[in-house]
NURO-11214 format. One record per residue (C-alpha): residue in one letter; y, z, x; residue number from 1; chain. Coordinates in steps of 0.1 Angstrom, whole numbers, plus 5000, padded with zeros to 4 digits. Each point is the difference from the previous one (the first is absolute). Last residue first. Example, Ala and Ser with C-alpha at 12.3 -4.5 7.8 and 13.67 -1.06 7.14 Angstrom:
# residues 2
atom residu=S v=4989 w=5071 u=5137 num=2 chaine=A .
atom residu=A v=4966 w=5007 u=4986 num=1 chaine=A .
//
This chain:
# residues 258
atom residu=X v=4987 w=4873 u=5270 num=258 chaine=A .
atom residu=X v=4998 w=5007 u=4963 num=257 chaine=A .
atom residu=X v=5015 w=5033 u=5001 num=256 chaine=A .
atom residu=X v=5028 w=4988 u=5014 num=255 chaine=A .
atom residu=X v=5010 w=4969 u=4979 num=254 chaine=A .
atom residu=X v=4997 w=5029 u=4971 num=253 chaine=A .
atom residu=X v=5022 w=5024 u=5015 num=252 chaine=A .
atom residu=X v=5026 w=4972 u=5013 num=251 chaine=A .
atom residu=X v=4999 w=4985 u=4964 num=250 chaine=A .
atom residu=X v=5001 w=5033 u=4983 num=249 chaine=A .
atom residu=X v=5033 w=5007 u=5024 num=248 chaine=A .
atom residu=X v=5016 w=4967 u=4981 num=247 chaine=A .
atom residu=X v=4991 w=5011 u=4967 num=246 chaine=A .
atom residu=X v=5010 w=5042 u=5005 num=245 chaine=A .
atom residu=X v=5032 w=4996 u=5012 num=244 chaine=A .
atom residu=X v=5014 w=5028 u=4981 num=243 chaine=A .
atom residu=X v=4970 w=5005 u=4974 num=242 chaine=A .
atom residu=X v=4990 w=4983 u=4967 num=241 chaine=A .
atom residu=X v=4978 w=4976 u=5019 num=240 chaine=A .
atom residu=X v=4977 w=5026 u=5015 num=239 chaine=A .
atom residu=X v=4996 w=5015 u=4964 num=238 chaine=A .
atom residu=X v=4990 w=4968 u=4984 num=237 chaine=A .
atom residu=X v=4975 w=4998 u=5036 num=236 chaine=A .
atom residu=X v=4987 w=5035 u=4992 num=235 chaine=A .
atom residu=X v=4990 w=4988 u=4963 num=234 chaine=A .
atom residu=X v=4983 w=4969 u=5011 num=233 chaine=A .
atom residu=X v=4976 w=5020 u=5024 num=232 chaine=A .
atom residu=X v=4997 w=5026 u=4975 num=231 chaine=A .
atom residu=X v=4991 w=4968 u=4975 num=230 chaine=A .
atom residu=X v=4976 w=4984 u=5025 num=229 chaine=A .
atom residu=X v=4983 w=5036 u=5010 num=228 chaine=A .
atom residu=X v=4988 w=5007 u=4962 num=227 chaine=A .
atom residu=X v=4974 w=4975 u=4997 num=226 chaine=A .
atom residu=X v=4983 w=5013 u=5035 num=225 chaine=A .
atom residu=X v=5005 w=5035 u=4992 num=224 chaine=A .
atom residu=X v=4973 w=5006 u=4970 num=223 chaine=A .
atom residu=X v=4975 w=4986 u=5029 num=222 chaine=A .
atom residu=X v=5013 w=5027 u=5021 num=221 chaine=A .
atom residu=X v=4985 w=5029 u=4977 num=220 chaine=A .
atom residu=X v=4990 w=5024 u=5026 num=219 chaine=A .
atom residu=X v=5016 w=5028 u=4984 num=218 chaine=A .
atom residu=X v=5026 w=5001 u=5027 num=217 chaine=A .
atom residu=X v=5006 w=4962 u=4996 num=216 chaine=A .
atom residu=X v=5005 w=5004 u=4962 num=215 chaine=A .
atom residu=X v=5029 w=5033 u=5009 num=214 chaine=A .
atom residu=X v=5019 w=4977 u=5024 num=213 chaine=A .
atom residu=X v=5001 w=4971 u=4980 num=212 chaine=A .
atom residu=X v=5013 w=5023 u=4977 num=211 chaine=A .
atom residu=X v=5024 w=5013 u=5024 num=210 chaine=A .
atom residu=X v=5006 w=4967 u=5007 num=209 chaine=A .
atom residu=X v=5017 w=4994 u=4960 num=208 chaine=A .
atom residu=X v=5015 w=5033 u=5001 num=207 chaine=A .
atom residu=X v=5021 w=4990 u=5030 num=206 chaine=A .
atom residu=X v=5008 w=4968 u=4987 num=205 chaine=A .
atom residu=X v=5011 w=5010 u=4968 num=204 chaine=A .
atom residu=X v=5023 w=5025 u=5015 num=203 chaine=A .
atom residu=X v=5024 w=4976 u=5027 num=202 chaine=A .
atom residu=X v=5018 w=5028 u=5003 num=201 chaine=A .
atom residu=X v=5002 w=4993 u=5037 num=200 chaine=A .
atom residu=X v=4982 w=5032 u=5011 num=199 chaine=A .
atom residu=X v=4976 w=4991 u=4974 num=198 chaine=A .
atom residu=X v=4991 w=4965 u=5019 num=197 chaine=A .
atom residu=X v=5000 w=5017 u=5028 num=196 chaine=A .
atom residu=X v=4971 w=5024 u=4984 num=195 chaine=A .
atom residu=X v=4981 w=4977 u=4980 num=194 chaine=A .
atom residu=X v=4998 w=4974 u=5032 num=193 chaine=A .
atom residu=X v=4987 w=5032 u=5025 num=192 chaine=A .
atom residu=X v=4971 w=5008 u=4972 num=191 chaine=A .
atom residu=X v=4987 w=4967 u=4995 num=190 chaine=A .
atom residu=X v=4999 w=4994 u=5041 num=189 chaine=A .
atom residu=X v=4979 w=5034 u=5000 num=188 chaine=A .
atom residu=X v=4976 w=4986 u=4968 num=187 chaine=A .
atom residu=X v=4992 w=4972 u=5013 num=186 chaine=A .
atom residu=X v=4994 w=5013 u=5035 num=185 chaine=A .
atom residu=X v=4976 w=5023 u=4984 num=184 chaine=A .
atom residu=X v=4987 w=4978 u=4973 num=183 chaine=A .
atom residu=X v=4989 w=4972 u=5034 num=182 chaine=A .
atom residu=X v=4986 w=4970 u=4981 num=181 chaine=A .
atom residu=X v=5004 w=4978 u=5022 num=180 chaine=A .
atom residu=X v=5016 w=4973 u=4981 num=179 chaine=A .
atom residu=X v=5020 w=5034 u=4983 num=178 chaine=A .
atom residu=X v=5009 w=5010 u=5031 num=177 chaine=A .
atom residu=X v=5014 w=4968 u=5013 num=176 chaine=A .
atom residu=X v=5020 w=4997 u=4968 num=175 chaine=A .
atom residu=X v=5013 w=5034 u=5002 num=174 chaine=A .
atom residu=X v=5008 w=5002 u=5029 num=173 chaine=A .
atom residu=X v=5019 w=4970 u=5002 num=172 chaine=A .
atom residu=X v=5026 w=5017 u=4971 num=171 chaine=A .
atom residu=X v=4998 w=5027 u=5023 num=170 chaine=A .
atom residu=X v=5016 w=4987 u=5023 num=169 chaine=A .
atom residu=X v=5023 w=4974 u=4979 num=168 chaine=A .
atom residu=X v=5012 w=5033 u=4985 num=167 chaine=A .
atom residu=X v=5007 w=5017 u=5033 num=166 chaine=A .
atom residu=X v=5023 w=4976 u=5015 num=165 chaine=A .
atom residu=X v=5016 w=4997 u=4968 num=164 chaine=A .
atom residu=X v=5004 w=5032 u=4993 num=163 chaine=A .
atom residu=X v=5013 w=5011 u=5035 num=162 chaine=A .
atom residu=X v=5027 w=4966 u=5000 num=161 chaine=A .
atom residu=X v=5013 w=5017 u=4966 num=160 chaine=A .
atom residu=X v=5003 w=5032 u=5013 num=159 chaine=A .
atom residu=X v=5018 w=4993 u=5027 num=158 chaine=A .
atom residu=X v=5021 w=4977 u=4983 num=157 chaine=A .
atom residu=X v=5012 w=5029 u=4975 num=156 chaine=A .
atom residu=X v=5002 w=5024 u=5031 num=155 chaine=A .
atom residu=X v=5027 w=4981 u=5018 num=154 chaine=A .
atom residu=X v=5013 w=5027 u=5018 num=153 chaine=A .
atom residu=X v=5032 w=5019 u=4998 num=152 chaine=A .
atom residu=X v=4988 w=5031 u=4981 num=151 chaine=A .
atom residu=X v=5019 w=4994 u=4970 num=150 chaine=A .
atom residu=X v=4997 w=4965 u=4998 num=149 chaine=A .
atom residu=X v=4962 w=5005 u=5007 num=148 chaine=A .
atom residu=X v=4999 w=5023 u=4970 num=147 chaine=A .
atom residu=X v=5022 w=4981 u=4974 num=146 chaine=A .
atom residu=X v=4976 w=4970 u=5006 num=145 chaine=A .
atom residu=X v=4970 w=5017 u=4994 num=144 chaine=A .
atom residu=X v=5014 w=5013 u=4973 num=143 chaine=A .
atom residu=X v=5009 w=4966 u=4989 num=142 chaine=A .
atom residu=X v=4968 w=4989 u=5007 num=141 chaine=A .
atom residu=X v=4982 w=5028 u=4979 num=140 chaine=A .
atom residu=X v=5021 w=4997 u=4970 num=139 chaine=A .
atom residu=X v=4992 w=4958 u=4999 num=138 chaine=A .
atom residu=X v=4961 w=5008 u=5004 num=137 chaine=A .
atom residu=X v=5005 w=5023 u=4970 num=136 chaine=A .
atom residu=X v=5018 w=4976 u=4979 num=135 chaine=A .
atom residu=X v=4970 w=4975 u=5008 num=134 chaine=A .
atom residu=X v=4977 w=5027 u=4987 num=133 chaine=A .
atom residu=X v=5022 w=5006 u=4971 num=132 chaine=A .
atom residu=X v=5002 w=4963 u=4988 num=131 chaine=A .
atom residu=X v=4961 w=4994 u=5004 num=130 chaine=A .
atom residu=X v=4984 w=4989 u=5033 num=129 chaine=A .
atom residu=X v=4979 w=4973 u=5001 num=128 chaine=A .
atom residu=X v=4958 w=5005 u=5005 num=127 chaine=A .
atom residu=X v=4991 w=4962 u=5002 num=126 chaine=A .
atom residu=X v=4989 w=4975 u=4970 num=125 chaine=A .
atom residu=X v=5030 w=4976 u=5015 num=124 chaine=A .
atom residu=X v=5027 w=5000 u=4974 num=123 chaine=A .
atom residu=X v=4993 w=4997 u=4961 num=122 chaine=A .
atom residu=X v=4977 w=5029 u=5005 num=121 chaine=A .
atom residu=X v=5029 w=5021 u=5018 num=120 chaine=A .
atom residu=X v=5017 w=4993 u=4969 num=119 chaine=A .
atom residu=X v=4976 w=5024 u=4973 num=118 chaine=A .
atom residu=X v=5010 w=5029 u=5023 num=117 chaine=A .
atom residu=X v=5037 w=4995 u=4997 num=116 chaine=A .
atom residu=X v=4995 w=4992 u=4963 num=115 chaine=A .
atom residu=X v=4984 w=5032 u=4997 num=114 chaine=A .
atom residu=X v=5028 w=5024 u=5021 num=113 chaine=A .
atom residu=X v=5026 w=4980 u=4980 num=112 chaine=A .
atom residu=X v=4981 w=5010 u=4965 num=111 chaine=A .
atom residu=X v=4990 w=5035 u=5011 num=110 chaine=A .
atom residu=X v=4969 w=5014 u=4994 num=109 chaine=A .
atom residu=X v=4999 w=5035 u=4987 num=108 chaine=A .
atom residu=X v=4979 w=5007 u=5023 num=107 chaine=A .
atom residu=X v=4997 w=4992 u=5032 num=106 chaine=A .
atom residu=X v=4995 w=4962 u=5015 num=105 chaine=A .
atom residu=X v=4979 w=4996 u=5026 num=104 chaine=A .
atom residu=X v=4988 w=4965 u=5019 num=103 chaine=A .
atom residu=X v=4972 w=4976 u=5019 num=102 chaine=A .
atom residu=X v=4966 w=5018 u=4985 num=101 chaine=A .
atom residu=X v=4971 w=5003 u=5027 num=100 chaine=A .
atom residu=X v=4985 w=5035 u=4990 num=99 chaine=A .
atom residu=X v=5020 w=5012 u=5033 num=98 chaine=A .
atom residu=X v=5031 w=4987 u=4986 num=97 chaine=A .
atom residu=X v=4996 w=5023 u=4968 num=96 chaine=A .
atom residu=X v=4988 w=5029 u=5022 num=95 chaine=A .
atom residu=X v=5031 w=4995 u=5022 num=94 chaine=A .
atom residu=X v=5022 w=4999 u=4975 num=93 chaine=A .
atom residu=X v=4989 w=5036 u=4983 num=92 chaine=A .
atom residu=X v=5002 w=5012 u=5037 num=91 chaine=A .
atom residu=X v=5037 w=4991 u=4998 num=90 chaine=A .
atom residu=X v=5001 w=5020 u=4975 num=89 chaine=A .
atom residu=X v=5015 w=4985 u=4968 num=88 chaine=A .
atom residu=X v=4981 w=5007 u=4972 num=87 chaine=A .
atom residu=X v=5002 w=4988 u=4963 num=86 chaine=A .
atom residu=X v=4978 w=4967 u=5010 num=85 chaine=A .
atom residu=X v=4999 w=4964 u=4997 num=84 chaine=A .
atom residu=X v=4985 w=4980 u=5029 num=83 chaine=A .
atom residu=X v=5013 w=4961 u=5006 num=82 chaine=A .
atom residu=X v=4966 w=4982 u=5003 num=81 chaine=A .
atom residu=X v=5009 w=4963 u=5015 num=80 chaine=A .
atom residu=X v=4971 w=4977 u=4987 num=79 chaine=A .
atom residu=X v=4984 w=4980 u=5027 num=78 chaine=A .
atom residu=X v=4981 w=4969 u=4989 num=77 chaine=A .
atom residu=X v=4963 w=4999 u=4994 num=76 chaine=A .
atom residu=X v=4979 w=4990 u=5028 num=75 chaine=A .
atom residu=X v=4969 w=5025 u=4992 num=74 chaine=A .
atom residu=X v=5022 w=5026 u=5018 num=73 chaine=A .
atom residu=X v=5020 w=5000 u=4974 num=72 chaine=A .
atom residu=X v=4978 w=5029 u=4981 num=71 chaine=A .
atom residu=X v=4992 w=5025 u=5028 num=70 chaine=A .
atom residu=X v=5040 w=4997 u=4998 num=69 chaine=A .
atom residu=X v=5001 w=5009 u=4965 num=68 chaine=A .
atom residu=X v=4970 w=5028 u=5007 num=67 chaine=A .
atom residu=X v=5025 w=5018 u=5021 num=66 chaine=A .
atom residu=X v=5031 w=4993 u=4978 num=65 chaine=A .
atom residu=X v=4983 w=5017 u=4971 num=64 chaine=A .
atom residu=X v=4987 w=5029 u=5021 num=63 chaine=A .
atom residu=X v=5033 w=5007 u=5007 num=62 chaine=A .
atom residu=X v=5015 w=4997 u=4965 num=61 chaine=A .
atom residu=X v=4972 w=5023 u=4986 num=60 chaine=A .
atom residu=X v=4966 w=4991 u=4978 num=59 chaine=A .
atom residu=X v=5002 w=5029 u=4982 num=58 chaine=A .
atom residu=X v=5029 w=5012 u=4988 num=57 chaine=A .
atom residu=X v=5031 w=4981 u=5013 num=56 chaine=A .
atom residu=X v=5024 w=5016 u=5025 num=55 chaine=A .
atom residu=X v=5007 w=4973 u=5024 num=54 chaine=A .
atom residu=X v=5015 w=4975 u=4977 num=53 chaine=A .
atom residu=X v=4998 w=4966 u=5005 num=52 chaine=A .
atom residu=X v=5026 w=4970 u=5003 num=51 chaine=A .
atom residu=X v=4982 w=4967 u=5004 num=50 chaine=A .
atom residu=X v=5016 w=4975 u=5017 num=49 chaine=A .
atom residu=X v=4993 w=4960 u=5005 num=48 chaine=A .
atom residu=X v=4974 w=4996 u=4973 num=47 chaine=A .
atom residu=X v=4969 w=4978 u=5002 num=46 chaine=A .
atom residu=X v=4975 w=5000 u=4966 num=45 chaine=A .
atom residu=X v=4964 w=5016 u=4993 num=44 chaine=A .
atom residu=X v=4993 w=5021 u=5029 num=43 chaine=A .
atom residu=X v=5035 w=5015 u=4994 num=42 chaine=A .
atom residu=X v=4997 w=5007 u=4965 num=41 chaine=A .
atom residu=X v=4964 w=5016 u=5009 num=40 chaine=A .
atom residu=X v=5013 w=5020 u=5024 num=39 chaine=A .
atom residu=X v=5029 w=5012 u=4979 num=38 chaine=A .
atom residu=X v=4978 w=5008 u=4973 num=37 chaine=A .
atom residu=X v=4981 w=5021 u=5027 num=36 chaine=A .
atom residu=X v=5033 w=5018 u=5011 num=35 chaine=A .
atom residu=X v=5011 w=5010 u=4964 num=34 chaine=A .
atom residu=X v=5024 w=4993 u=4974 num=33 chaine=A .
atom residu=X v=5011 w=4963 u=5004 num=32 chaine=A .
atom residu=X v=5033 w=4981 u=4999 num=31 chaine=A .
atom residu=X v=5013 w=4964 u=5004 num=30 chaine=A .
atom residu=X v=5033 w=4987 u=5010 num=29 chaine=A .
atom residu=X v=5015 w=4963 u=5007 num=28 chaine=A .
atom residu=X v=5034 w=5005 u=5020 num=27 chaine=A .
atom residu=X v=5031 w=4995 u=4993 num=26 chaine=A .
atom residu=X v=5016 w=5035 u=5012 num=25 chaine=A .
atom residu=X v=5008 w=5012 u=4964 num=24 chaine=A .
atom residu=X v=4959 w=4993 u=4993 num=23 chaine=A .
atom residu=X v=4993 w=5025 u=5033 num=22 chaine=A .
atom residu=X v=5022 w=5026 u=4980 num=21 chaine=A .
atom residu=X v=4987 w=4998 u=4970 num=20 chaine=A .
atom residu=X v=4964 w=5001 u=5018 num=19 chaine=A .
atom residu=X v=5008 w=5032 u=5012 num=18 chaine=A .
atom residu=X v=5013 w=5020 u=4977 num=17 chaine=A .
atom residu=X v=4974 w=4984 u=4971 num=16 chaine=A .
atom residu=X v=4972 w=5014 u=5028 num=15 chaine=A .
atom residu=X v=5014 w=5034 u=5005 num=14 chaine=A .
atom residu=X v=5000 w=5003 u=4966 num=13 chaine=A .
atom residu=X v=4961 w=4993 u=4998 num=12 chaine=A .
atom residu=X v=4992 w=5021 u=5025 num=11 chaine=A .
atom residu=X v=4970 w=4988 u=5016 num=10 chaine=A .
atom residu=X v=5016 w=4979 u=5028 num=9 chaine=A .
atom residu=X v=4991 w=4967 u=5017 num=8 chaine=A .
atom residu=X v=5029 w=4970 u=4995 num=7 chaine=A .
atom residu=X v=4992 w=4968 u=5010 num=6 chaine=A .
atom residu=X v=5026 w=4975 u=5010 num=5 chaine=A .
atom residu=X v=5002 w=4964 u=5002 num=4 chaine=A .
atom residu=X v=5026 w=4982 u=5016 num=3 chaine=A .
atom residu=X v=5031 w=4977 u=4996 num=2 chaine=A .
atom residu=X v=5038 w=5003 u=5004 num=1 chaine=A .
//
């Protein structure tokens, strides 16, 4: 296993924490104390995640991921921003996906929950869904499941066909939106993909458009364009993962072309 990793966080302990861990992974760590020496680092060398805390005095985790992105926009590559913070609102995730990081780990950090994280770097670059979100989705089907067995009806595939069907429509809203430049119908087609993709369980989707959500509202829709390939990616790893879901994908995505 290879990869550089940056750690951003003021407390020094929290920093020897972290970066033992990282180093027990097998991969290549540095650390800093502050958002603008984090800049600077960053400016200066490529590094495939930086792990930053949210609640540092002055220069703040949020701001730093703002002005990071401001940053690569010269060209550089893509750095995947994985937020640190002691809260866990979902609010708190939002703001931390809204500033245009990628992840969220709470405090204390755990090492499967951090390797977890660091992996989905090694895979595709896209929004992947960490061991208890993907426990989650599994809960919710089998509910599902128990449900429609209960009440006679196929309610699982129901479902299924529904978020599909829906997905890949607002999926092409979205885009077409976007091109268009439409924040309204943005942020409406935003808004009905975070809430069937809650409904599944599929969490980190849902918090991930309802910060595209929240950017288009604010009029931001040029913070949404880079975002919108990895939601898009994201929804399709969830499509996949259901009952049927790769071969109704097809259909929903042969028909949305035509």
């Amino acid at each position: 296993m290879s990869g550089r990793v940056l750690i951003v966080d003021d407390d020094p302990v929290n920093r020897l924490v972290a970066a033992a861990q990282i180093q027990e992974l097998g991969y290549s760590v540095d650390a800093v104390d502050s958002g603008e020496t984090a800049l600077d680092a960053l400016a200066r060398e490529p590094y495939d995640t930086v792990l930053l805390d949210c609640e540092m005095p002055g220069l703040d985790g949020y701001e730093t991921c703002r002005r990071l992105r401001l940053q690569e926009g010269d060209g550089r590559r893509r750095a995947r921003v994985i937020a640190l913070t002691a809260h866990a609102a979902a609010e708190d995730r939002e703001r931390c996906l809204a500033a245009g990081m990628d992840g969220y780990l709470h405090k204390p950090v755990r090492s499967e929950e951090l390797a977890a994280e660091l992996e989905c770097r090694a895979a595709d670059g896209g929004l992947q869904p960490t061991p208890a979100e993907a426990g989650a989705l599994r809960e919710r089907l089998d509910a599902l499941a128990r449900l429609g067995a209960a009440t006679g009806e196929d309610l699982l595939g129901q479902v299924v066909e529904s978020f599909l069907r829906q997905g890949a429509r607002d999926l092409a809203i979205l885009r077409e939106s976007l091109a268009r430049g439409d924040g309204a119908a943005f942020a409406a087609a935003a808004h009905s993909l975070a809430g069937s993709s809650g409904i599944l369980g599929a969490t980190g989707l849902s918090v991930s458009c309802a910060g595209l959500e929240e950017l288009a509202r604010r009029g931001d829709l040029a913070a949404c364009g880079p975002r919108l390939d990895p939601v898009e990616q994201a929804w399709r790893g969830v499509a996949e993962r259901l009952p049927g879901g790769t071969a109704q994908l097809r259909v929903e995505t042969t028909h949305n072309k035509c």
